[in-house]
N, C-alpha and C positions, 0 to 999 in steps of 0.2 A: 135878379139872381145874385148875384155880386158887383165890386166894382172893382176897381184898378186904381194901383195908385204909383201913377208914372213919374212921380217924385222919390218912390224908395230904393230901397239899393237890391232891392229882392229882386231877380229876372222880370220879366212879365209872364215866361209860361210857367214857371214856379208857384205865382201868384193864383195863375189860373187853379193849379192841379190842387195849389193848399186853399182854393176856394170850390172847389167841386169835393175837396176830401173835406170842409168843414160843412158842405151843405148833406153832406151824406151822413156826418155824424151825429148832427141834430133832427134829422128824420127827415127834410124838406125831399132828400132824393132815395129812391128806397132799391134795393136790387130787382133789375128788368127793366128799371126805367128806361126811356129813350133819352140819348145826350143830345143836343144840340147839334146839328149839322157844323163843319167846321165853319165853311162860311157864313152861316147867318151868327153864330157865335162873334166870328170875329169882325161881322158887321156893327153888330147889336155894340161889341167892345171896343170899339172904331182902331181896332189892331189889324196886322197883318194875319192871312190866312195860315201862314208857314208856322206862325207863335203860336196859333191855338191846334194846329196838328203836332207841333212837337211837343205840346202839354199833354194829348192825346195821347200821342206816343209815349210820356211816359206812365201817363196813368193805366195806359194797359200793359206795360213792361211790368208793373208793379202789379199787375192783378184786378188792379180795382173797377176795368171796363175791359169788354169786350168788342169785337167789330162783324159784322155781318157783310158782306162783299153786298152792295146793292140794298142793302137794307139801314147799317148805319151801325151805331155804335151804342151799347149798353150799359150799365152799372152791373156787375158784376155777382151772382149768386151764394160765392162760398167764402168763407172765412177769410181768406188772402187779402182780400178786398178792406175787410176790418183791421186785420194786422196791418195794412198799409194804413191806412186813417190813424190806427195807435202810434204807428214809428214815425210817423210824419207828426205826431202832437207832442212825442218825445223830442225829438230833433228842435222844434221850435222851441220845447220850454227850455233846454238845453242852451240854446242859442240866447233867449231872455236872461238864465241865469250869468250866462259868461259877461253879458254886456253889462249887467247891473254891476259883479264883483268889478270889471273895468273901470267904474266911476267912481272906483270908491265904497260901494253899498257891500252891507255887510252881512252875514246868517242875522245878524238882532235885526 
């Protein structure tokens, strides 16, 4: 699926949400799909259960899954879902450009 990289300064459920919103935008996950149980998620992640429920948590505060009581958790069918994958790929590049201007790097 993805991996983790417990050396960066990104969160861990951060990582998750911006690895489930880049797998959704290269087609790997498609809307209806079924997500991951949290536990076996955060087994598979060798993270705690509470990290990949409140990645959870945010990706469905954001649109992009849904949860079925009993049944589990979804990717999401309507546009919100996409606007989230765009504002989240805005925010990162955002975040690239500030660090680069930071070193020194320049528009040339």
């Amino acid at each position: 699926m993805f991996q983790l990289d417990f050396g960066s300064r990104v969160p861990i459920h951060e990582q998750i949400v911006n690895g489930f919103l880049r797998l959704r935008t290269v087609g790997v996950l498609k809307s209806g799909d079924k997500m991951p149980s949290v536990r076996s998620l955060a087994k598979n992640l060798g993270i705690n259960p509470n990290t990949v429920q409140k990645a959870y948590g945010s990706l469905e505060e954001a649109g992009v899954i849904y949860s079925l009581p009993g049944k589990g958790s979804f990717l999401a069918q309507n546009d919100s879902a996409q606007n989230a994958v765009l504002t989240a790929q805005k925010e990162r590049f955002k975040e690239e450009v500030l660090k680069a201007k930071r070193i020194g790097i320049t528009e040339k």
